[in-house]
N, C-alpha and C positions, 0 to 999 in steps of 0.2 A: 551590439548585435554580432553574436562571432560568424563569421565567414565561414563560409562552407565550397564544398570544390566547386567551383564553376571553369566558365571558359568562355572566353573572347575572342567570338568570329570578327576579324579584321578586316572591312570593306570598307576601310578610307573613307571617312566624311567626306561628304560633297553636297555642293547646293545645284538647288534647281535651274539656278539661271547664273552666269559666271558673273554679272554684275553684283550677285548680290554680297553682299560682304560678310555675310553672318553665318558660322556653322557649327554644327552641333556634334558633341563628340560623349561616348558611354565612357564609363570607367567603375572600379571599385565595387565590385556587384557583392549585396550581402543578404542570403535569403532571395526573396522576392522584390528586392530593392537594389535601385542602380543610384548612380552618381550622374548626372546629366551638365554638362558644361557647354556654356552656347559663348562662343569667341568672335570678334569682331577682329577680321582679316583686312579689313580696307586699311588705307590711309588719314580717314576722315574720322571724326568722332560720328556716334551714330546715337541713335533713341529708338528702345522698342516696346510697341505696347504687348504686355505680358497676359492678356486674355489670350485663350484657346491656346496653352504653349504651357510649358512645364513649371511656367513659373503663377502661373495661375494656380489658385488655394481651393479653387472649387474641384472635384473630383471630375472637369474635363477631360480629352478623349488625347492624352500625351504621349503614350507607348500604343505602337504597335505589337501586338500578342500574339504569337505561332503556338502550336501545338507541336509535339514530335513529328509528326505528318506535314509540317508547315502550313497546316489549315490556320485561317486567322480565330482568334477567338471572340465571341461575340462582348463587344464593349457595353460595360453592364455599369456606365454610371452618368453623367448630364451633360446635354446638349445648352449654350447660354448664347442667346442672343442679344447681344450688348449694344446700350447706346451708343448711336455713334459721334452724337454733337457735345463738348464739353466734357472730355472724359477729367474725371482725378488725376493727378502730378503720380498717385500712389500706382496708378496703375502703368507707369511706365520705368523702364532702365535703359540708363545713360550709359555707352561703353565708349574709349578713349580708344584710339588704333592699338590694336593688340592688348586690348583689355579682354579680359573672362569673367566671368560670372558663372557657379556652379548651384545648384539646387539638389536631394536626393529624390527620388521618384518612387512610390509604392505601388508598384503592380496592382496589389490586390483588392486597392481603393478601390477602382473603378473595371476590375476585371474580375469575375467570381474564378478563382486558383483550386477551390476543393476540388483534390480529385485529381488536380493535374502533377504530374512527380518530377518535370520536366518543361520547359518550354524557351522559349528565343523574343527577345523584347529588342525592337527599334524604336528609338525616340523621333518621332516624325513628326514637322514644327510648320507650320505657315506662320510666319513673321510678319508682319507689319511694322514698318521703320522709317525713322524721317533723319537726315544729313543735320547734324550738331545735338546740343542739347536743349533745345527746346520744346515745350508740350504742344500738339497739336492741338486746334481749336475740334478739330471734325478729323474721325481716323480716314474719312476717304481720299484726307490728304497725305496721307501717307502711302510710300512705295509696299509691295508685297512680294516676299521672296516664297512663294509656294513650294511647298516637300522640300523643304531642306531636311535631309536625311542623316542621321548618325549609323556611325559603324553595329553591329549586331551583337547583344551578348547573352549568352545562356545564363537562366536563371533555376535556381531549382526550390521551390516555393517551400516555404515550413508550415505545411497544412495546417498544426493548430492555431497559426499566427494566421495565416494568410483567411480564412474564413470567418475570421472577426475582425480583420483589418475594415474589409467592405465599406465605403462610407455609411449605407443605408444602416447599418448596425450601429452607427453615430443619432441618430435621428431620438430624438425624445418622448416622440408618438409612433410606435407603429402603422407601417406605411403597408399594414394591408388592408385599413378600411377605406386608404383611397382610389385601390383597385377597383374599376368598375367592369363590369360583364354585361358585354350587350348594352347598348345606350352610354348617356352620359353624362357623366355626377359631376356635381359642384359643390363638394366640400368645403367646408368654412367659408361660402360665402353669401352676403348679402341678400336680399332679393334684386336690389338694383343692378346689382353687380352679374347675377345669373341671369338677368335680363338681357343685359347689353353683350353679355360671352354667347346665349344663346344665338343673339343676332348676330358677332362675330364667326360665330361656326358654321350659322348657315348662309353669309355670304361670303363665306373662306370656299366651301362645299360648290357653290355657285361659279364663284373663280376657277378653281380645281376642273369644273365639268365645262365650261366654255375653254380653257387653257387645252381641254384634251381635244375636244370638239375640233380645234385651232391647229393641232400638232401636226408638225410639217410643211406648213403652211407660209411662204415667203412673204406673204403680206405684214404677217402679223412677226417676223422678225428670229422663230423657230428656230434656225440655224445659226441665227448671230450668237443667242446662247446656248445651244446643244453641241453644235460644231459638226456633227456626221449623223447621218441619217440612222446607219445603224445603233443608235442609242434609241430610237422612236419606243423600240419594244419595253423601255426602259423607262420612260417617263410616260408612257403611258401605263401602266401598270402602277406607277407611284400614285399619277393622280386619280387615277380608281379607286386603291384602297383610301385614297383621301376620302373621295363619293361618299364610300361606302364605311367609313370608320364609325358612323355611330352605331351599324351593327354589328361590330366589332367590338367595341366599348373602350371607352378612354375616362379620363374624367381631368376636368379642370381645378385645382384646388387654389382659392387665395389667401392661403395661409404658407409661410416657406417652412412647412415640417421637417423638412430634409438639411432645414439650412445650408442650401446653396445657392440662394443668390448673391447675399454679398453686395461690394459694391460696382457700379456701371452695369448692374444685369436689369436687362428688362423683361426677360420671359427666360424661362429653363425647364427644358421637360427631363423627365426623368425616365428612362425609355428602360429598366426592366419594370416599371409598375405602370406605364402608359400614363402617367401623370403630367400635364402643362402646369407650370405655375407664371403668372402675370405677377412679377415679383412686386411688392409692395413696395410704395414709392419711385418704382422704375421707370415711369414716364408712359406707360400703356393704357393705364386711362386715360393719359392725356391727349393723348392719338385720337384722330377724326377715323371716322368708320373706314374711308378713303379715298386716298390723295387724289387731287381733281388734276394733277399733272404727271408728266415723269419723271420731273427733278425730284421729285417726294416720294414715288414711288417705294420706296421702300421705308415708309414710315407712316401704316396705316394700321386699324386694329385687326380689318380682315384681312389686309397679307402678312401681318405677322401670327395672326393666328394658322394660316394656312402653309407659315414657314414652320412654327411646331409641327401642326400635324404632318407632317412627312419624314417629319423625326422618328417619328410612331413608324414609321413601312421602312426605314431602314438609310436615309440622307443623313448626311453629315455637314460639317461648317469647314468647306474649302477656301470659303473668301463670302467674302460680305461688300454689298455694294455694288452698281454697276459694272464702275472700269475694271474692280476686280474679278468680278465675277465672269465676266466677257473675254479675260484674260487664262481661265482656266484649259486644261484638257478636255476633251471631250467625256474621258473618262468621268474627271474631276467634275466637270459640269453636268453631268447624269445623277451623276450622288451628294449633290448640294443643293442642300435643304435653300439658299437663299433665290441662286438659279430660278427654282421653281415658282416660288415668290415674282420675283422680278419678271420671269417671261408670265406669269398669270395677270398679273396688271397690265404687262403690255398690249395681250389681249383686250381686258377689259378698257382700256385707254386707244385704242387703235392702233397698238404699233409703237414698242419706244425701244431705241439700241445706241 
């Protein structure tokens, strides 16, 4: 790919929290493609699991995207909600103190570039890591280094590349018969299977309207995950459009057209076509309708249906799990799709933080 002028705004890597020991640094920018290097600064050998980071193969949410205007660009590629007990050895990397690890990053995977002549890419990581090299049984045993930030580089995209880079333009079937309008389709699946998502959706829809009913509410634990009130306007508004999503239209498909599940994904929506997918073999059928406790709480089939659809109105994947989740910003916790999940059971459960 020959290189074209670019330029590298210098704003020194830095992590979120000074303990953490992992940081992410741009380089080598060619087209609409960067060089992405994640270093481990500690002393200690470290292990990181590689979902939701740059080193993940699914068309995840890895660069942040500016416009000339420093407007962010709307991220046009899959949201994955991954098992958390027994992950694959494959999905993780071992670094030695002052080891690197680099990967290249394609903008236009997961960010539609037509049109754009110019633009600014941050590589911004939430890490999940555990002290040596050994695989975790469960990632909620692992630490989490949230927004570990690399320095900033301008990109300047090659529109005929960059508009068939898309992953969706990878897909084998066209993914516009699983657009749906108003209501909600279940393409390639079963009748059983559209049985049991029906009743997944409309006690996700049930969660979402008691969660809102609840909001603010110290009882039921509101602020342990939100953090500041001024967010209320914020999630309430998410869980409405939840309410009201199937007159919106979404559709469920159990077929992976897009192939991005992969492995360790158990559900991935695809949020320019409003698609869920319950990724085949991922363990979501195997989930009870839900958790009769709060140690399980987030491993049921209506809150994780109810953690896709918020992917649909505009959440994202800050942190996964209780303690991480409870450890976010306010900000961060306003726009994460699990958050939302987690404080909806707590409702329905009476209360879990």
């Amino acid at each position: 790919m020959a290189l074209r002028s670019i330029l590298l705004v210098s704003l020194g890597a830095f992590t979120a929290a000074t303990s953490c020991p992992l940081s992410v640094d741009i380089s080598n920018v060619a087209d609409h493609s960067v060089n992405v290097t994640i270093t481990n600064h500690g002393d200690k050998t470290v292990t990181f699991f590689k979902g939701n980071t740059v080193f993940d193969k699914r068309p995840v949410k890895k660069l942040l995207v500016q416009g000339e205007d420093d407007k962010e660009l709307d991220f046009s590629g899959a949201y994955v909600d991954y098992k958390q007990s027994n992950p694959p050895s494959s999905m993780f990397q071992t670094l030695t103190s002052g080891q690197a690890v680099s990967t290249v990053v394609n903008a236009a995977v997961s960010h539609k570039l037509g049109g754009v002549s110019k633009a600014s890419v941050t590589a911004l990581q939430h890490l999940k890591y555990v002290t040596g090299d050994s695989i975790p049984s469960h990632l909620k045993d692992m630490s989490l280094c949230s927004s570990v930030t690399s320095n900033k580089a301008v990109i300047i995209p090659d529109q005929k590349k960059a508009v068939l880079e898309h992953f969706s333009n990878a897909s084998p079937v066209s993914s516009s018969h699983l657009t749906q309008k108003r209501d909600v389709g279940f393409p390639n699946c079963a009748d059983n299977q559209v049985s049991d998502l029906q009743t997944a959706i409309a006690d996700a829809i049930a969660m979402a309207s008691a969660a809102q009913q609840a909001e603010g509410s110290q009882d039921d634990f509101w602020i342990s995950w939100f953090k500041d009130a001024g967010q209320l306007s914020t999630t309430d508004s998410i869980y409405n459009q939840v309410i009201n999503a199937q007159s919106t239209g979404f559709s469920v498909s159990c077929t992976d057209t897009y192939s991005a599940c992969g492995e360790n994904a158990m559900l991935v929506t695809i949020t320019p076509d409003n698609v869920i997918i319950p990724c085949p073999n991922g363990g979501f059928w195997d989930l009870g309708e839900f958790a009769d406790n709060c140690d399980a709480s987030d491993y049921d089939r209506a809150g994780a249906i109810l953690h896709e659809m918020t992917h649909l109105f505009g959440t994202s994947d800050y942190a996964y799990g209780h303690d991480d989740c409870e450890n976010l910003s306010a900000d961060q916790a306003a726009m994460n799709a699990d958050t939302y999940e987690l404080y909806a059971e707590s409702v329905r459960l009476g209360g879990c933080q």
